[in-house]
TORZARO-978598 format. One record per residue (C-alpha): y, z, x. Coordinates in steps of 0.02 Angstrom, whole numbers, padded with zeros to 5 digits. Layout:
% TORZARO-978598
        Y        Z        X
        Y        Z        X
...
% end
This chain:
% TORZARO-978598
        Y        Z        X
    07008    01499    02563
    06980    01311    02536
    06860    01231    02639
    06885    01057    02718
    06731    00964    02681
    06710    00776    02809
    06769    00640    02696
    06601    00560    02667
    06524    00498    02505
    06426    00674    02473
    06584    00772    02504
    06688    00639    02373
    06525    00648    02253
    06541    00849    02260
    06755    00852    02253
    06723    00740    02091
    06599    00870    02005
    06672    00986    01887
    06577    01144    01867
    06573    01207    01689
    06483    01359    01600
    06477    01392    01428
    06637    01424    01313
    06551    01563    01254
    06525    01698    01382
    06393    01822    01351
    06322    01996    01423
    06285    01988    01596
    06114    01981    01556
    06106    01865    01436
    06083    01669    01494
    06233    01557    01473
    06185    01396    01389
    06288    01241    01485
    06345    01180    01654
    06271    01057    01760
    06215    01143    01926
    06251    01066    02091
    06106    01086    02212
    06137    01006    02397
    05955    00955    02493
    05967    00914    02675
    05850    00786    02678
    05812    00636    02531
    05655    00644    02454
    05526    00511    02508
    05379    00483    02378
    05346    00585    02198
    05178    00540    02196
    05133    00727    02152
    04977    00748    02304
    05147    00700    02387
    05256    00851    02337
    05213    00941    02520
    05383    00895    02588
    05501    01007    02505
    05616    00885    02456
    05503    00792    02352
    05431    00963    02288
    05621    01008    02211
    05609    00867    02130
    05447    00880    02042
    05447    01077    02014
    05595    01003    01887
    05494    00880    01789
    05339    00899    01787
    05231    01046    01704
    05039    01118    01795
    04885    01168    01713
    04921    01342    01766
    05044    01446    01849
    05014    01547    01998
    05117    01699    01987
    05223    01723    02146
    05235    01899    02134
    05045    01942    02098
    04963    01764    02154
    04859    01779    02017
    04827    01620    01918
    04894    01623    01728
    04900    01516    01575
    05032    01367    01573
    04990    01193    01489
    04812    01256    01510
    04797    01391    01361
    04625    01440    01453
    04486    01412    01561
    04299    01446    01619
    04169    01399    01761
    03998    01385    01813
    03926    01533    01935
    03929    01408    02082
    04121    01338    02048
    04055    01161    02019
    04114    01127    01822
    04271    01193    01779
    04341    01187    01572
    04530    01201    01514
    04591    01215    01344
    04757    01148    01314
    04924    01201    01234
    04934    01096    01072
    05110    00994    01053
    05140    00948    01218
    05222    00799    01267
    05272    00681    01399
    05467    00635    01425
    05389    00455    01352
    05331    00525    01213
    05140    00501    01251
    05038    00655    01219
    04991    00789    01360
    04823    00806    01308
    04641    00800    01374
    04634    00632    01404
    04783    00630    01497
    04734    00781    01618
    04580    00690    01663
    04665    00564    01735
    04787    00642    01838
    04644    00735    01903
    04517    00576    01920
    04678    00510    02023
    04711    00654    02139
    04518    00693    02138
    04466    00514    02196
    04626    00441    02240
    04659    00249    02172
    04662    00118    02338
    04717   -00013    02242
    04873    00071    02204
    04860    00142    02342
    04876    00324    02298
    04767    00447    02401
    04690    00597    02374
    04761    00755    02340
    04736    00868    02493
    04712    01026    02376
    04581    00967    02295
    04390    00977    02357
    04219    00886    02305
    04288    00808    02146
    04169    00723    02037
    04227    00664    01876
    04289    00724    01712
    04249    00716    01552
    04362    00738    01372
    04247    00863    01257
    04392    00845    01147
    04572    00817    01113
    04621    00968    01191
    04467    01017    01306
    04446    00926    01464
    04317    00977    01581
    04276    00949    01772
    04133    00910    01901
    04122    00950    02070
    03995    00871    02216
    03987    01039    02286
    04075    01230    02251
    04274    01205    02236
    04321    01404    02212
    04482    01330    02281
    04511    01211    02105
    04599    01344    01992
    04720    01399    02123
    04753    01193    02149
    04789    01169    01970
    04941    01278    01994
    04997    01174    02159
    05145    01055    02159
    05023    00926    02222
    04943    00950    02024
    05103    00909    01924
    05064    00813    01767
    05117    00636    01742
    05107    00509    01618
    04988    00373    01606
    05121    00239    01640
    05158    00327    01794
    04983    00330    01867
    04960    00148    01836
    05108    00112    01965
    05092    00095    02144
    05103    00231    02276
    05280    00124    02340
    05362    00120    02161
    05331    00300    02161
    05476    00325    02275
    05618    00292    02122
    05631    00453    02047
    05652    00356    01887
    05488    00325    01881
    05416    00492    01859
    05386    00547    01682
    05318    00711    01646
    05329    00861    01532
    05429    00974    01630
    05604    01056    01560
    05717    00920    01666
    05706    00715    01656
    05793    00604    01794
    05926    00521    01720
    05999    00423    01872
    05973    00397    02059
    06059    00361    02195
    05937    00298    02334
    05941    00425    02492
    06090    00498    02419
    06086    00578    02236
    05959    00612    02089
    06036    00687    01927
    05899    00766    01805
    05945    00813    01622
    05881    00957    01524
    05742    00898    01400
    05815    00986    01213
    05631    00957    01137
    05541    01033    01285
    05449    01201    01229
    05309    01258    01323
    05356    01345    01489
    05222    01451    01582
    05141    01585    01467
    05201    01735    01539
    05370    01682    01554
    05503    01763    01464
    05593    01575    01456
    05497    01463    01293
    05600    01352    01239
    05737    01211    01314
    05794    01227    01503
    05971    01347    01501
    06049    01209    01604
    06135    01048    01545
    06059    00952    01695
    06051    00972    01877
    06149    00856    02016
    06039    00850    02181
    06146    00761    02298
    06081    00749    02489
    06205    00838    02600
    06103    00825    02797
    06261    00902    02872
    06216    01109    02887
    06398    01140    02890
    06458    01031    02734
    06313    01130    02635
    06352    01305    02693
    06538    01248    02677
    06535    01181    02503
    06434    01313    02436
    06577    01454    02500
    06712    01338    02445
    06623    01350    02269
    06577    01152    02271
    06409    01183    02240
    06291    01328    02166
    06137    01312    02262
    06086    01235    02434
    05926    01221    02512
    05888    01226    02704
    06036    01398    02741
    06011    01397    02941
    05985    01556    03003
    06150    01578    03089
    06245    01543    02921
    06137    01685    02827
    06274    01806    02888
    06417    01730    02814
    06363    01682    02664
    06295    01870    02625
    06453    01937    02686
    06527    01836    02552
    06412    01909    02436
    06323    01760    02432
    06124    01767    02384
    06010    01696    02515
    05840    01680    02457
    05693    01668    02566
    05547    01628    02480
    05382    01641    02601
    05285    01469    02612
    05113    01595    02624
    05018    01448    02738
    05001    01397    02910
    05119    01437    03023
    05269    01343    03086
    05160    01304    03265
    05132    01191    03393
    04961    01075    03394
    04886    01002    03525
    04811    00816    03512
    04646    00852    03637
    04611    00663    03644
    04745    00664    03770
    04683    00706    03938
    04825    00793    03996
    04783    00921    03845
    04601    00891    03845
    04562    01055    03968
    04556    01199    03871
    04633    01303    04038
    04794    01205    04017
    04798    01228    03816
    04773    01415    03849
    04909    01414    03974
    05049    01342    03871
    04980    01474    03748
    05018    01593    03863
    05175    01508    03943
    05272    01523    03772
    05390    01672    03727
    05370    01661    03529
    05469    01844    03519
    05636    01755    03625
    05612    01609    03511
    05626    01713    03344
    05758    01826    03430
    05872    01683    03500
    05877    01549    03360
    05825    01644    03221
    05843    01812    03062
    05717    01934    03013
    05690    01805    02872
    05576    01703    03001
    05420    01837    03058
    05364    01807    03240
    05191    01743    03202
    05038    01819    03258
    04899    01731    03172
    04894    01541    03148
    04943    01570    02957
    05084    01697    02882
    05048    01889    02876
    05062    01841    02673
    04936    01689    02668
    04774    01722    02596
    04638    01771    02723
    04766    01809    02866
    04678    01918    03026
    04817    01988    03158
    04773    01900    03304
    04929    01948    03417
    04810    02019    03572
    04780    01836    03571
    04961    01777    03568
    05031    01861    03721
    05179    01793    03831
    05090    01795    04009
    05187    01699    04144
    05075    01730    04267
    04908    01702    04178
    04969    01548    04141
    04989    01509    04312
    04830    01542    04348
    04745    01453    04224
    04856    01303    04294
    04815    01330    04479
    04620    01329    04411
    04636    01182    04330
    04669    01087    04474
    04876    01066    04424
    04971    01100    04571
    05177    01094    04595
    05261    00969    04671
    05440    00976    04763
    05514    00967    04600
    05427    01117    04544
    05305    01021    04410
    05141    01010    04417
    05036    00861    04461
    04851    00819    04481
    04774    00644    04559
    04931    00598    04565
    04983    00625    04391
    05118    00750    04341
    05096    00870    04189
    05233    00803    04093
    05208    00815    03895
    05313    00724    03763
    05354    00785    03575
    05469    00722    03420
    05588    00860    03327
    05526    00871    03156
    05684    00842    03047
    05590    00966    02919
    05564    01125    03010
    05725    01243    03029
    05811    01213    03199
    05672    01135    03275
    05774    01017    03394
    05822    01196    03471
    05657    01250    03445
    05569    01138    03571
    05699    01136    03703
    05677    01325    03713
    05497    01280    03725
    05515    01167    03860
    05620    01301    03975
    05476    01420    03926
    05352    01296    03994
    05458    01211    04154
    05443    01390    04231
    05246    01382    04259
    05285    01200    04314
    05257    01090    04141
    05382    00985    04083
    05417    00953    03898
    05510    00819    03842
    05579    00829    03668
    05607    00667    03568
    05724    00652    03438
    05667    00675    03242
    05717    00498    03191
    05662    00397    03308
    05607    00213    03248
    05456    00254    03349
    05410    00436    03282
    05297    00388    03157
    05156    00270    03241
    05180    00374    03409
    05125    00517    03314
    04953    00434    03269
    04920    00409    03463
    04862    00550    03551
    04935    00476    03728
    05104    00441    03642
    05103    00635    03592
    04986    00751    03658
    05071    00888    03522
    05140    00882    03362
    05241    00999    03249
    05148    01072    03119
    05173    01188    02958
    05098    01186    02781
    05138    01305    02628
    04987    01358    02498
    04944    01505    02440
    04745    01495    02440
    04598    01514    02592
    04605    01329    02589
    04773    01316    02679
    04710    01310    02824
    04586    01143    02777
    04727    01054    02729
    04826    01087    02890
    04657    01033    02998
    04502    00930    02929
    04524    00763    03000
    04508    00688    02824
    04684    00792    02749
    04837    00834    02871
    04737    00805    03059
    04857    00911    03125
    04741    00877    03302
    04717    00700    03248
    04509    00686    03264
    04397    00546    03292
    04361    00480    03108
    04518    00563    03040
    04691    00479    03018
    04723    00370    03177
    04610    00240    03242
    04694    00273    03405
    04566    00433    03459
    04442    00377    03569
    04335    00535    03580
    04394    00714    03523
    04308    00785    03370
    04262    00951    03363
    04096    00953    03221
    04110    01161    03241
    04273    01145    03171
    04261    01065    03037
    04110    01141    02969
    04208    01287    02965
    04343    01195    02869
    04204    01139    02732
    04138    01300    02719
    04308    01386    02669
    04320    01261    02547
    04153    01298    02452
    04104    01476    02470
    04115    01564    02302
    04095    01709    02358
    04305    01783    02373
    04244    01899    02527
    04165    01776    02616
    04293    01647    02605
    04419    01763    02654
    04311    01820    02789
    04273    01637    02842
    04444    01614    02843
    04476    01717    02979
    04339    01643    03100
    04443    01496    03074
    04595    01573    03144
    04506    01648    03288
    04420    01482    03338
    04597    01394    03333
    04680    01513    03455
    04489    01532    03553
    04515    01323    03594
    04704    01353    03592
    04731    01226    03488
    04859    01272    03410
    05015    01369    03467
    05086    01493    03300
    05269    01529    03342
    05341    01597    03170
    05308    01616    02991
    05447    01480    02912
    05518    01534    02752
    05606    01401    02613
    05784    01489    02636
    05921    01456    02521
    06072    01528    02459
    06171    01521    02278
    06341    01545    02212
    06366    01742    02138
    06375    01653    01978
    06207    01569    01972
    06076    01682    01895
    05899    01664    01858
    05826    01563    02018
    05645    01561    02033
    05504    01505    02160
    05356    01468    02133
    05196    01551    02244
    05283    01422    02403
    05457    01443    02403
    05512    01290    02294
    05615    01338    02164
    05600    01346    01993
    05778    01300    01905
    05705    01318    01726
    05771    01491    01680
    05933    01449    01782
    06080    01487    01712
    06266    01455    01767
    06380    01618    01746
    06563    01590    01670
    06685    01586    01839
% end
């Protein structure tokens, strides 16, 4: 059955596409050479500075063009060989050596060599302020680096960085080309202006509303342990930015497109009963949660944080809005992430313990059944975050949750003109939503060290708006996941972490948010990578 698709300039962009395999059809097993692939993203991509590949849409984008030291194998975690042919450390994790794949090149031209690698990783390492391009939150104590030779490039570290190797494989470490890292953070917004080594090159944008990459013929040097080598199976890929959930779901089963990012959870059904793949790659990091901003005084008890803890129904939440694809959480980070401790004794849905922790902190009901103290109500504001899977529905649930013990929550909308700098003021937003995908201990740094994410926004951290929180316990802990070299500690350390988080209620966990997407029958050979972007090298379109 055709699908009517809104006449808007996504739905004319996909009626205009012709989807094409190869003349030549070949054993069902056997990749099909040809055919541009029409992927649909729900939200443009903002920046492709790589340290700025975190938001999904950006990461899509890069996983395409640009080529890491290393792969970390999704299936195993384990770290393995990619432009990096090898690699050795110090006992202590504080010099780390690579030797590269000969013959590798940039989409310029320019060699991908040791002298190149350096200074993507002086740049991420040490950020550059007068381009304005900051440092990459996955990697720790970086020092320097030094070329031994053409194709041996070695690294220093301040302190321990067992994190490093497992960063090298990160989106945030794609490789770029020189003439690329001499631009400016803002220019790095034109997907034109990215040139790596990777199996796809951008051959056109669109601004906000289409990028269309092209396979690279010359490229040769996928991962190691790959069973793809050589050029990309695909002729190119069209990403065209579809925010409509319907016109996604509804192209893709009208066979207008062959891949679509961001499947809500009440489509899953009908595009499996179609016999449609969904995918639903784990993100492996912290949880899709709640934090709290404890500058605010309305949040600054840790009786009321514990309440609200204990005031939300994370099980109705998963069971109302959501599939078995999204876990109910019961740590701060996914059952998968590294480190992970079950803390769910901690997580309980307690109506009347909340309550109580209210009545003891001095918040009593008024007529209108909220609470007030000193003549102050308890009433809490948060934006939607346009990223996270439903999470307009999300919060309102929340709030109902929270207006029976006599809080109110008021739920602001995800593109607000205003979202952005009242999210750096802890009296504009006492909470924020918060998720990050990595598979490695220091997840959970990222996420909360005042000088990465400051997902509680601490004095000294992103906002010169907090006047006093900082928690010093905190973020020791933080460091100390990031240098131990000892695995068992780390993971260990890891966990106190976790326990502290939900100890101070800082943080709320609701569920463990997958990257879900679905594909056409026809598409075959769709990858992710350790954090559910995909992979759309060994992609291949099937003759239909």
């Amino acid at each position: 059955m055709k699908i009517a698709l809104p006449r808007s300039p996504v739905s004319l962009a996909l009626a205009a596409v012709i989807l094409t395999g190869s003349a030549a059809a070949c054993a069902a097993d056997a990749p099909v050479t040809g055919g541009t692939l029409i992927y649909l993203e729900q939200q443009a991509h903002t920046n492709l500075y790589p340290p700025a590949g975190g938001f999904y849409p950006n990461g899509g984008i890069l996983n395409q063009i640009t080529d890491k030291l290393t792969w970390q194998n999704p299936e195993t975690l384990k770290v393995e060989p990619w432009i990096a042919e090898s690699w050795s450390t110090n006992a202590d994790k504080t010099e780390y050596t690579f030797k590269l794949r000969p013959g590798v090149t940039f989409s310029d031209g320019t060699p991908l060599d040791a002298n190149a690698v350096a200074k993507n990783f002086d740049t991420y390492g040490l950020g550059n302020k007068a381009q304005r391009l900051p440092v990459s939150e996955v990697i720790n104590n970086y020092q320097r680096s030094e070329v031994i030779d053409p194709l041996t490039v070695k690294f220093y570290f301040s302190k321990p960085s067992p994190g490093f190797l497992q960063g090298t494989a990160t989106i945030g470490s794609g490789l770029v080309s020189l003439s690329t890292l001499a631009r400016n953070f803002d220019q790095l917004g034109d997907a034109r202006h990215i040139i790596g080594s990777g199996p796809f090159v951008v051959s056109n944008e669109k601004l906000g509303r289409e990028v269309d990459l092209v396979r690279r013929k010359e490229y040769q040097w996928g991962p190691k342990n790959s069973r793809q080598q050589g050029p990309a199976n695909l002729d190119g890929i069209k990403i065209l930015v579809t925010p409509e959930d319907s016109v996604r779901i509804g192209a893709l089963l009208a066979g207008q497109a062959d891949f679509i990012r961001q499947v809500q959870a009440y489509d899953e059904k009908q595009a499996q009963e179609r016999h449609f793949p969904v995918y639903a790659a784990p993100t492996r990091g912290v949880n899709d949660s709640l934090s709290f901003r404890p500058d605010n005084p309305l949040v600054s008890d840790i009786r009321v944080r514990q309440a609200l803890l204990h005031a939300t129904n994370t099980k109705q939440v998963v069971e109302t809005l959501f599939s078995p694809n999204y876990p109910q959480a019961t740590s701060v980070v996914a059952a998968t992430a590294a480190g992970y401790v079950n803390l769910a004794d901690q997580l309980t849905f307690d109506q009347a313990r909340a309550k109580k922790l209210l009545d003891e902190a001095g918040w009593v009901p008024d007529a209108s059944g909220i609470r007030q103290k000193e003549g102050q109500r308890l009433s809490l504001a948060v934006y939607e975050s346009l990223p996270q899977p439903q999470n307009k529905e999300v919060l309102q649930l929340v709030a109902q949750q929270w207006r029976q013990v006599g809080v109110e929550l008021k739920v602001k909308a995800g593109d607000a003109g205003s979202k952005t700098l009242d999210n750096l003021d802890p009296l504009q937003t006492p909470l924020n939503v918060t998720e990050v995908g990595r598979a490695d201990p220091d997840v959970i740094k990222s996420s909360f060290y005042p000088a990465n994410r400051d997902a509680l926004l601490q004095k000294g951290g992103l906002s010169d708006k907090v006047k006093s929180f900082r928690d010093d316990k905190l973020n020791q802990l933080l460091v100390n996941i990031s240098a131990e070299i000892d695995p068992a500690k780390r993971l260990n350390l890891t966990g106190d972490v976790q326990r502290y988080l939900l100890e101070q209620a800082y943080v709320i966990p609701i569920f463990e948010e997958p990257q879900v997407f679905a594909g056409a029958p026809w598409l075959k050979g769709v990858k992710f990578e350790a954090v559910g972007r995909p992979s759309l090298y060994g992609a291949w379109l099937e003759k239909h």
